[in-house]
Every structure is written in C-alpha cells, then in structure tokens.
PyMOL Python script that loads the backbone (N, CA, C, O; Angstrom):
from pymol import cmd

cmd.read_pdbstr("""\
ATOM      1  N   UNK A   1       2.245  21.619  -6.725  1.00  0.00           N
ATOM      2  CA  UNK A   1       1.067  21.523  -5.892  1.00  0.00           C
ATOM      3  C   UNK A   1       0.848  22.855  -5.178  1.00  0.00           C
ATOM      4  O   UNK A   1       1.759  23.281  -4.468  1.00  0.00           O
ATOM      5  N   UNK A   2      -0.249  23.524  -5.303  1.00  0.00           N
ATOM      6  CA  UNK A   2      -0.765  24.463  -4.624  1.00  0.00           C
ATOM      7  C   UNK A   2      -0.719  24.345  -2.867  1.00  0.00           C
ATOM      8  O   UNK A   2      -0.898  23.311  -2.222  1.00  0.00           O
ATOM      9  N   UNK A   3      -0.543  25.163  -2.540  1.00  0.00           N
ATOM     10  CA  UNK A   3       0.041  25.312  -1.175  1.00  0.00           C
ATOM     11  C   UNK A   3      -1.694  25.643  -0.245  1.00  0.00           C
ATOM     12  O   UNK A   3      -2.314  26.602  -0.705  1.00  0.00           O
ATOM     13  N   UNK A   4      -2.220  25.056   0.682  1.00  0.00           N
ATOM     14  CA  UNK A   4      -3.336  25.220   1.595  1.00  0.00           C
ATOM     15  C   UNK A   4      -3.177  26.401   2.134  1.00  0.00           C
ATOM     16  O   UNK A   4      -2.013  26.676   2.424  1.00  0.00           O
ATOM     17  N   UNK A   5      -4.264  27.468   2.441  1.00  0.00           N
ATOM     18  CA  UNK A   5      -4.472  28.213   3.345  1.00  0.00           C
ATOM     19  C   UNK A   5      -5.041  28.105   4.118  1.00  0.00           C
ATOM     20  O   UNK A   5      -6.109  27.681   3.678  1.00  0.00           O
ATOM     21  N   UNK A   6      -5.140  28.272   5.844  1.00  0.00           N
ATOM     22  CA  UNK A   6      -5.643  28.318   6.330  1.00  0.00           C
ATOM     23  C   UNK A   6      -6.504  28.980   6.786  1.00  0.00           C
ATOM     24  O   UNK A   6      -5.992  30.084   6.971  1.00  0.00           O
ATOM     25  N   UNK A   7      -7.605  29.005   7.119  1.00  0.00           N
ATOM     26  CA  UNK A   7      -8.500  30.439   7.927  1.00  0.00           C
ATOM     27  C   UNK A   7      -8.456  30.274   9.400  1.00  0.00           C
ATOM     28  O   UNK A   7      -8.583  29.294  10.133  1.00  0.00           O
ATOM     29  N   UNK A   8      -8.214  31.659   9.626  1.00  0.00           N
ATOM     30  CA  UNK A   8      -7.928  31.752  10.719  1.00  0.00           C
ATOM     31  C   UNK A   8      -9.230  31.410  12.189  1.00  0.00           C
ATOM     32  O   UNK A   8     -10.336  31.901  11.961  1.00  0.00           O
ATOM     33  N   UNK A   9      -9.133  30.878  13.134  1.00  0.00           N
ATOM     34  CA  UNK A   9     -10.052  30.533  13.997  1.00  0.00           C
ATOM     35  C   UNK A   9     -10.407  31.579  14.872  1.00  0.00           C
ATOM     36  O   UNK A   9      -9.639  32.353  15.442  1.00  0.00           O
ATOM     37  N   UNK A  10     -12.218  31.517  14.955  1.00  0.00           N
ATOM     38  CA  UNK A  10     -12.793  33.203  15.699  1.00  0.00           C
ATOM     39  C   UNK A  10     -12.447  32.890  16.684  1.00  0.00           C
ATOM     40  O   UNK A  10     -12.384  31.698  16.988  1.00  0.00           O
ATOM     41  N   UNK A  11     -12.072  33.970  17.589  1.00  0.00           N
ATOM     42  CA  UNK A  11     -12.298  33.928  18.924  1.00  0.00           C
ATOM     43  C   UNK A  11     -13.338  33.844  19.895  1.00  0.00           C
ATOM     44  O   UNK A  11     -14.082  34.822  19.827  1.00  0.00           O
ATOM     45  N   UNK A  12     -13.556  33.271  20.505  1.00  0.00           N
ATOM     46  CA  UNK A  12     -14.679  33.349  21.095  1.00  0.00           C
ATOM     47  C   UNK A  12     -14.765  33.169  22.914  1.00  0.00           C
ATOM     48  O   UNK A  12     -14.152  32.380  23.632  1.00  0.00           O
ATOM     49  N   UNK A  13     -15.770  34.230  23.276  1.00  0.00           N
ATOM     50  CA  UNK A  13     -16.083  34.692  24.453  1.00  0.00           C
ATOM     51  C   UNK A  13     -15.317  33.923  25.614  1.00  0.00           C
ATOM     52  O   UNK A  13     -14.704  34.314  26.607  1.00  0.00           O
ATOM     53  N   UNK A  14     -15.459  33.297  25.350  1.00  0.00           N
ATOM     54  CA  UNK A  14     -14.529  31.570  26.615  1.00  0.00           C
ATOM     55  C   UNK A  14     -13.179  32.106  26.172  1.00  0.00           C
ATOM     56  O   UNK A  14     -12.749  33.019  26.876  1.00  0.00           O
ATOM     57  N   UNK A  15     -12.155  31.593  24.788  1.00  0.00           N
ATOM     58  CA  UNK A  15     -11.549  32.290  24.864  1.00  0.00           C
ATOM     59  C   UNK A  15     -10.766  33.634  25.287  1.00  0.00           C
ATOM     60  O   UNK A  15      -9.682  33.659  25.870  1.00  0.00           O
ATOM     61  N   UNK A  16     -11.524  34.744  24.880  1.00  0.00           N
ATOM     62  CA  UNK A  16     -11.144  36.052  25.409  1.00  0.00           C
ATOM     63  C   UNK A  16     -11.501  35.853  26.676  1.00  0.00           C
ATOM     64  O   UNK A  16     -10.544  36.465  27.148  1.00  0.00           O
ATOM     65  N   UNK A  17     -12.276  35.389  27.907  1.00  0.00           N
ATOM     66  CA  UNK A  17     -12.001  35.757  29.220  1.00  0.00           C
ATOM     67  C   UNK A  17     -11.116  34.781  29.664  1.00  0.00           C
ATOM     68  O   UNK A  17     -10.501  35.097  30.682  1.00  0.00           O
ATOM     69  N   UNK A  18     -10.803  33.367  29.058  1.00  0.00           N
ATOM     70  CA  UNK A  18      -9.246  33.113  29.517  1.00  0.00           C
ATOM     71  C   UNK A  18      -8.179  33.900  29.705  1.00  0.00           C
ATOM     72  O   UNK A  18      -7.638  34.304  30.734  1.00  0.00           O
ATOM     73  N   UNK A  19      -7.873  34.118  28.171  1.00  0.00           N
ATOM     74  CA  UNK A  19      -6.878  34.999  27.691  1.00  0.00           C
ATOM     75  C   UNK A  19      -7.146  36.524  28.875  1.00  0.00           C
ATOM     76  O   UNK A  19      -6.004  36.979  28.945  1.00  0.00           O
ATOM     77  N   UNK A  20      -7.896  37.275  29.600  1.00  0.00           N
ATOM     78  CA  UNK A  20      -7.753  38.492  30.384  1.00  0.00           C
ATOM     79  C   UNK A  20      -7.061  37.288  31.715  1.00  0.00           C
ATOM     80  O   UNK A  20      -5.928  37.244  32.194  1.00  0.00           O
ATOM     81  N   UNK A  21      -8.419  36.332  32.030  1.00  0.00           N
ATOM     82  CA  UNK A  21      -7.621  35.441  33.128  1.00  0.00           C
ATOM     83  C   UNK A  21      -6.278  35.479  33.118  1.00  0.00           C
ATOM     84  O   UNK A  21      -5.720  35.852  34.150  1.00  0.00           O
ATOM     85  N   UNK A  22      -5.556  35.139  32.071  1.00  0.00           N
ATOM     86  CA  UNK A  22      -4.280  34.212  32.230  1.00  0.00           C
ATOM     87  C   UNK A  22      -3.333  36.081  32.495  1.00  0.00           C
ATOM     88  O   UNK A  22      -2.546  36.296  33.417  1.00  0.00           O
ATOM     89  N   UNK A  23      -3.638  36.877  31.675  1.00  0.00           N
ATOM     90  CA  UNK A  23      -3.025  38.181  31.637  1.00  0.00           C
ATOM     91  C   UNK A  23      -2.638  38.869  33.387  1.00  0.00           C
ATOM     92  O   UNK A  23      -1.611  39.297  33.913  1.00  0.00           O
ATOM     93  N   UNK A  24      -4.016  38.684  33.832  1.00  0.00           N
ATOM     94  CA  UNK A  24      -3.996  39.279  35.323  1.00  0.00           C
ATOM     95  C   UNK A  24      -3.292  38.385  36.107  1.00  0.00           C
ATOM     96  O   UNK A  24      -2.849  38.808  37.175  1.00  0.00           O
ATOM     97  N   UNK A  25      -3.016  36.733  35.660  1.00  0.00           N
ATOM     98  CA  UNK A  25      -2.331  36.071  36.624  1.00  0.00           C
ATOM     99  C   UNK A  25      -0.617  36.316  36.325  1.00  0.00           C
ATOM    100  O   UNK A  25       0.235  35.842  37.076  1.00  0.00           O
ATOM    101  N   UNK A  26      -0.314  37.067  35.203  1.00  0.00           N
ATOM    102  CA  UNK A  26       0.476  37.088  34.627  1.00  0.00           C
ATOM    103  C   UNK A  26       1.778  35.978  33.968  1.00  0.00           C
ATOM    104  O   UNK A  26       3.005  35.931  34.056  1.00  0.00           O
ATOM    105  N   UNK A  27       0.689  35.157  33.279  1.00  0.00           N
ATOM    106  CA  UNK A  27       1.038  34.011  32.792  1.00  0.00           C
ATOM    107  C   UNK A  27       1.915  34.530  31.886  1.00  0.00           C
ATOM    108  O   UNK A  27       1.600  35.647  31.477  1.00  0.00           O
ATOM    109  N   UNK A  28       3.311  33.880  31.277  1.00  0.00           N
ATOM    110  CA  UNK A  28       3.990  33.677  29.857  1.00  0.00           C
ATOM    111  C   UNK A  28       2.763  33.448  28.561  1.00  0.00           C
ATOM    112  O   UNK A  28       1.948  32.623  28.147  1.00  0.00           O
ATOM    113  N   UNK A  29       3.362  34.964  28.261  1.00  0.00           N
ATOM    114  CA  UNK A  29       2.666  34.533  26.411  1.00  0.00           C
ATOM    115  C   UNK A  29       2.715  33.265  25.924  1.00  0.00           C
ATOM    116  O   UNK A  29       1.687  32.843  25.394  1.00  0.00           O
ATOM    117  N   UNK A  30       3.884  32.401  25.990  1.00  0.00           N
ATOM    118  CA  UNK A  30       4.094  31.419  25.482  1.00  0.00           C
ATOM    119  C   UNK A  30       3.120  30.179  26.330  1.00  0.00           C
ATOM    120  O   UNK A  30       2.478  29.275  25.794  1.00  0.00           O
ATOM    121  N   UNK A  31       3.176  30.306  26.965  1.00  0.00           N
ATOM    122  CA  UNK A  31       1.974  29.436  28.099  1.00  0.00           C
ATOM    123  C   UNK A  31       0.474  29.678  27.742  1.00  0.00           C
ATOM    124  O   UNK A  31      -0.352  28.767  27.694  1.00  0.00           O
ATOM    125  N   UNK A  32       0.196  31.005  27.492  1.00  0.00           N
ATOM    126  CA  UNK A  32      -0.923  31.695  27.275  1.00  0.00           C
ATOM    127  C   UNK A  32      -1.402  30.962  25.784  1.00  0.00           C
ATOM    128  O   UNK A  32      -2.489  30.430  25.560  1.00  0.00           O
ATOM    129  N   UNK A  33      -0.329  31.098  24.918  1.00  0.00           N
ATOM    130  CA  UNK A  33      -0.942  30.482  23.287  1.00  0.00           C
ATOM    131  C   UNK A  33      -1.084  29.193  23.283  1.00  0.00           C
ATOM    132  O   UNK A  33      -2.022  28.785  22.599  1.00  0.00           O
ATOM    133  N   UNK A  34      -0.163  28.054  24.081  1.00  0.00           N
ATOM    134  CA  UNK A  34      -0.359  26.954  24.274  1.00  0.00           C
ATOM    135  C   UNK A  34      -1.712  26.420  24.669  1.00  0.00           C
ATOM    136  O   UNK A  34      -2.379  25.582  24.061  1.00  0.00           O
ATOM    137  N   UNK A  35      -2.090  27.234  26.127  1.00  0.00           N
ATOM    138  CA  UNK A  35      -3.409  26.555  26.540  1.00  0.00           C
ATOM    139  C   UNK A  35      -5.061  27.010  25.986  1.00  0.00           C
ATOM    140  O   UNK A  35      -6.224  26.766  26.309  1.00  0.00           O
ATOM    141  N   UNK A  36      -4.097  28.064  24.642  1.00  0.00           N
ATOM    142  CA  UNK A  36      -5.477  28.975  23.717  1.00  0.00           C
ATOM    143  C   UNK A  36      -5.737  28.011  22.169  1.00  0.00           C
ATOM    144  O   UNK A  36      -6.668  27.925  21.368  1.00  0.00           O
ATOM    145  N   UNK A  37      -4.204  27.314  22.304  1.00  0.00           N
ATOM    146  CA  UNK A  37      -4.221  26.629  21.653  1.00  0.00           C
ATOM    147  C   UNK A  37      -3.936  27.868  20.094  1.00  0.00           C
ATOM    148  O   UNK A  37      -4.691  27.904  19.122  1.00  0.00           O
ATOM    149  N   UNK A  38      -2.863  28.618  20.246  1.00  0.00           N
ATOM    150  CA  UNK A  38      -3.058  29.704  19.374  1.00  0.00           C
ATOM    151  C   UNK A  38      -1.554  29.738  19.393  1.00  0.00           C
ATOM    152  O   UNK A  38      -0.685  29.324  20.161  1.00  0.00           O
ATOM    153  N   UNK A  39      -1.581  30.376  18.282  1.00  0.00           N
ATOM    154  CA  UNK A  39       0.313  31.068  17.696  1.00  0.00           C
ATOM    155  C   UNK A  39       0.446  32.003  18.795  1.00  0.00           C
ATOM    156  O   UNK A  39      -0.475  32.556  19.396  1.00  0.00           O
ATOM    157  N   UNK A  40       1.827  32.134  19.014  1.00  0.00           N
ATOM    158  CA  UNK A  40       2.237  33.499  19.985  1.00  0.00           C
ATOM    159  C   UNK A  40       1.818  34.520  19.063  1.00  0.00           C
ATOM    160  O   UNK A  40       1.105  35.248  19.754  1.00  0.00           O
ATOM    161  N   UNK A  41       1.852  34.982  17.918  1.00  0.00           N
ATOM    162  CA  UNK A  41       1.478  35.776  17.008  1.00  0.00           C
ATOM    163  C   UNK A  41       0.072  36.348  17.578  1.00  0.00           C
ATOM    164  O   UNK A  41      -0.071  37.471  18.063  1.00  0.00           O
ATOM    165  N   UNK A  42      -0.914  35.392  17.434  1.00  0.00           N
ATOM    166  CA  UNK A  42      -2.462  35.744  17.522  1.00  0.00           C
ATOM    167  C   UNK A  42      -2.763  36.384  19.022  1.00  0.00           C
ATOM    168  O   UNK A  42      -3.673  37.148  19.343  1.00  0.00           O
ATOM    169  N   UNK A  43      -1.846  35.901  19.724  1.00  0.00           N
ATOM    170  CA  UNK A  43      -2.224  36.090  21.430  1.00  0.00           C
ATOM    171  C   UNK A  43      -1.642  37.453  21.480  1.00  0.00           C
ATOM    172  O   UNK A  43      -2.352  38.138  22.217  1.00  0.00           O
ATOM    173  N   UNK A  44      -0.655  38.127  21.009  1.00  0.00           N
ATOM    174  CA  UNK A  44      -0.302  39.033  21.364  1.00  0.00           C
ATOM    175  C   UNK A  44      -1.070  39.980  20.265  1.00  0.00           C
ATOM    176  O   UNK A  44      -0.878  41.184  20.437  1.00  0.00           O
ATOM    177  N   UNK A  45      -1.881  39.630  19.202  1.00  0.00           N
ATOM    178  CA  UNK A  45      -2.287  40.308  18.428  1.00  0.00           C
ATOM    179  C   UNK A  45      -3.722  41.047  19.341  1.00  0.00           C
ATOM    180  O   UNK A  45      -3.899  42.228  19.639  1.00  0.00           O
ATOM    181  N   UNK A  46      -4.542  39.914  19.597  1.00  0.00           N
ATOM    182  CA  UNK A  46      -5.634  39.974  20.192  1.00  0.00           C
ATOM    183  C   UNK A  46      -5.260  41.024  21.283  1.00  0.00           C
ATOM    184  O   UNK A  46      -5.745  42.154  21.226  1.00  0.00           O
ATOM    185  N   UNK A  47      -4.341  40.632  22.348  1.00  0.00           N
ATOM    186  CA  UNK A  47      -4.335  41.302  23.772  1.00  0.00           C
ATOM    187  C   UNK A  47      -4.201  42.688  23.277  1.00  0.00           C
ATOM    188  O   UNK A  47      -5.072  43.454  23.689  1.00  0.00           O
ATOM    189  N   UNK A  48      -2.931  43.391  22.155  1.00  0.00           N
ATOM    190  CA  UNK A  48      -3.406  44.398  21.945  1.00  0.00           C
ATOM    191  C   UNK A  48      -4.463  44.885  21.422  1.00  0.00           C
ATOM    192  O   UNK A  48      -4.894  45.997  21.728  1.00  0.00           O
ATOM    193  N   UNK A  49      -5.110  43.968  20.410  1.00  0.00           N
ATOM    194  CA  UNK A  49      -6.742  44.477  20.620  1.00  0.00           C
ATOM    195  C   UNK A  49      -7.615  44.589  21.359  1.00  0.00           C
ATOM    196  O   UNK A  49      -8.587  45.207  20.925  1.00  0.00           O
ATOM    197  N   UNK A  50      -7.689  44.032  22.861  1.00  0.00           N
ATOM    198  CA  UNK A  50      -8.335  44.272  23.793  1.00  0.00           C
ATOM    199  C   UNK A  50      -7.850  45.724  25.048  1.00  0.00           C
ATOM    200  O   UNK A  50      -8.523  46.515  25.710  1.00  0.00           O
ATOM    201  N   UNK A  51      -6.529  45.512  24.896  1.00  0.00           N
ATOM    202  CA  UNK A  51      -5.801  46.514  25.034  1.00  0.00           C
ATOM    203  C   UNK A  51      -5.396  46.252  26.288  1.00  0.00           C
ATOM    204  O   UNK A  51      -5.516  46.946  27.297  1.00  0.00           O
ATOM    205  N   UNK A  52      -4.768  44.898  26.101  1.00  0.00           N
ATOM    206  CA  UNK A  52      -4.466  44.254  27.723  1.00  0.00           C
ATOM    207  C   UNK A  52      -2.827  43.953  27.093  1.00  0.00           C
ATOM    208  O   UNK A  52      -2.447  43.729  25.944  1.00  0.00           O
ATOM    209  N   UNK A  53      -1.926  44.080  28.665  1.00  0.00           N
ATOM    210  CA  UNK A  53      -0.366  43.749  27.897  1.00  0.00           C
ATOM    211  C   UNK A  53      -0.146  42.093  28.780  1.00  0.00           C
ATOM    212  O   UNK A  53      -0.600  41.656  29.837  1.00  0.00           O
ATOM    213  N   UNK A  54       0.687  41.576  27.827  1.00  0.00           N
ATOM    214  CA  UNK A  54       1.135  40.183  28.117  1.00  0.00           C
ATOM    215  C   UNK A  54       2.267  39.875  29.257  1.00  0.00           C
ATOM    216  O   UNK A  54       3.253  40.293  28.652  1.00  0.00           O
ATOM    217  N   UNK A  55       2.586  39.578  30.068  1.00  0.00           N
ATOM    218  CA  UNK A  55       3.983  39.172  30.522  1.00  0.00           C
ATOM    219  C   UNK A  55       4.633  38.132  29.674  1.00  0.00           C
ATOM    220  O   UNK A  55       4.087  37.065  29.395  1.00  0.00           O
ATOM    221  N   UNK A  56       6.389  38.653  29.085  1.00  0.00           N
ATOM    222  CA  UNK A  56       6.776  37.544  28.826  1.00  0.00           C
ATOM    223  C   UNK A  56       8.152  37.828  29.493  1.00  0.00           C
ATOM    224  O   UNK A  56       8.418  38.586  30.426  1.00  0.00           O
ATOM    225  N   UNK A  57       9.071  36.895  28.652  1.00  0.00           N
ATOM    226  CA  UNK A  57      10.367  37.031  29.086  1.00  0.00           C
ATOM    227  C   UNK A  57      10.444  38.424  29.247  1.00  0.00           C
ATOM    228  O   UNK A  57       9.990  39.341  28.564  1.00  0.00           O
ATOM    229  N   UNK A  58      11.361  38.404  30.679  1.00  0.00           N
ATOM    230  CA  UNK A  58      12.233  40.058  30.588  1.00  0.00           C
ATOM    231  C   UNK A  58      13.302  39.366  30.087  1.00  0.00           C
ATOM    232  O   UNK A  58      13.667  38.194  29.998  1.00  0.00           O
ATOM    233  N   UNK A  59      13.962  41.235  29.576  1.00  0.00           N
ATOM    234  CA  UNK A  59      15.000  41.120  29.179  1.00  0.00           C
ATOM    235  C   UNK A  59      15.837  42.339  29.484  1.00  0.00           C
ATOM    236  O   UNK A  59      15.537  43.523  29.334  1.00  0.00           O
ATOM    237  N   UNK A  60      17.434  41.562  30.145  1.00  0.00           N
ATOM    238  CA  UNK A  60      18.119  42.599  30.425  1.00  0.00           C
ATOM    239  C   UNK A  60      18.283  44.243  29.927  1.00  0.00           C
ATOM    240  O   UNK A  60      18.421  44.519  28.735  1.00  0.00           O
ATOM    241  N   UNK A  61      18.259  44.983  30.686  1.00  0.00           N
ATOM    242  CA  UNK A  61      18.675  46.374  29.860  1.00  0.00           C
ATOM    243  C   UNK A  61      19.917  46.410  29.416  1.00  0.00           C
ATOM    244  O   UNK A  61      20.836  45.921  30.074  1.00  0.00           O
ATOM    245  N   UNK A  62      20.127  47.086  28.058  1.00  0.00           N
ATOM    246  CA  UNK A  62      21.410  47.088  27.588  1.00  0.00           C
ATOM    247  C   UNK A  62      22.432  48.240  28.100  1.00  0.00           C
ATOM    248  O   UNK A  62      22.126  49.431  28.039  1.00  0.00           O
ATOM    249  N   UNK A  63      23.872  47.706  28.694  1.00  0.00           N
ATOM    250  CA  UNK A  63      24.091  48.798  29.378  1.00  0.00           C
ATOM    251  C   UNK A  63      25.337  49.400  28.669  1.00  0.00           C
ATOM    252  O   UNK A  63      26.415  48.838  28.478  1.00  0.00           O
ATOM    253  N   UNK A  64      24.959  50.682  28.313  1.00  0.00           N
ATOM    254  CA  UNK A  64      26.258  51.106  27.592  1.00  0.00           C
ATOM    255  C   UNK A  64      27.598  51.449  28.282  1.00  0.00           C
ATOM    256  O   UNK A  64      27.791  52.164  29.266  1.00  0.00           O
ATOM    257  N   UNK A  65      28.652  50.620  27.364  1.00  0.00           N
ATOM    258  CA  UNK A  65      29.703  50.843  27.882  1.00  0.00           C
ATOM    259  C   UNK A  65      30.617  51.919  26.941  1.00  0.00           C
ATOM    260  O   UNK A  65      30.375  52.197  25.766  1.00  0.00           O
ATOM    261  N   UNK A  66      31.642  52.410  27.697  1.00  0.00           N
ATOM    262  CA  UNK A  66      33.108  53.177  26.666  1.00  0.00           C
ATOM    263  C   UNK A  66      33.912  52.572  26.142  1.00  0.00           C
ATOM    264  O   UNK A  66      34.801  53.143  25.512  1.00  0.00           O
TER     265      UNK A  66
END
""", "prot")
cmd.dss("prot")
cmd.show_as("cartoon", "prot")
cmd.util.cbc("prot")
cmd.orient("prot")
C-alpha cells in the first residue's frame, strides 16, 4: 500500500501574529506548536523565517574538565 502524503498547512495572518505573540511572551516552542497546532519542526522553521528566535529549554553549558 502506498504510503499518504500530506500537504503541508498555509499559514495564515492569525497564525503568524500568535506565533510573534507567544515569542515576545516567551512561551516554550513546545507550547507554541501545540496551541498552533503545528510540529515543533514548522514553528521553528517559520520563526526563522520571520526572523524572530523561540525560547526553549536551556541547556547547561558544557564545562570542560582535565
């Protein structure tokens, strides 16, 4: 059986001023795709296309040892 593709869903205007909303409140990416209803993939794809950065998890700096 042939496998479905999906097409991908436009974005649209409501969308993208959520998505700046949620950025400036500095919502979790993962929060952000949930209520976009979108893959973490697409959300972080988009924001760098708008050229806005996401908050997500920090993560420790790695600290070199001897």
């Amino acid at each position: 059986m042939a496998k479905k593709t999906r097409k991908p869903r436009p974005w649209t205007k409501e969308d993208v001023q959520m998505l700046k909303t949620m950025v400036r409140e500095k919502t979790k990416t993962s929060v952000v795709a949930r209520k976009l209803k979108r893959t973490e993939t697409a959300t972080r794809q988009k924001a760098g296309a708008l050229g806005v950065k996401l908050a997500g998890a920090s993560r420790p700096k790695r600290v070199m040892t001897k």
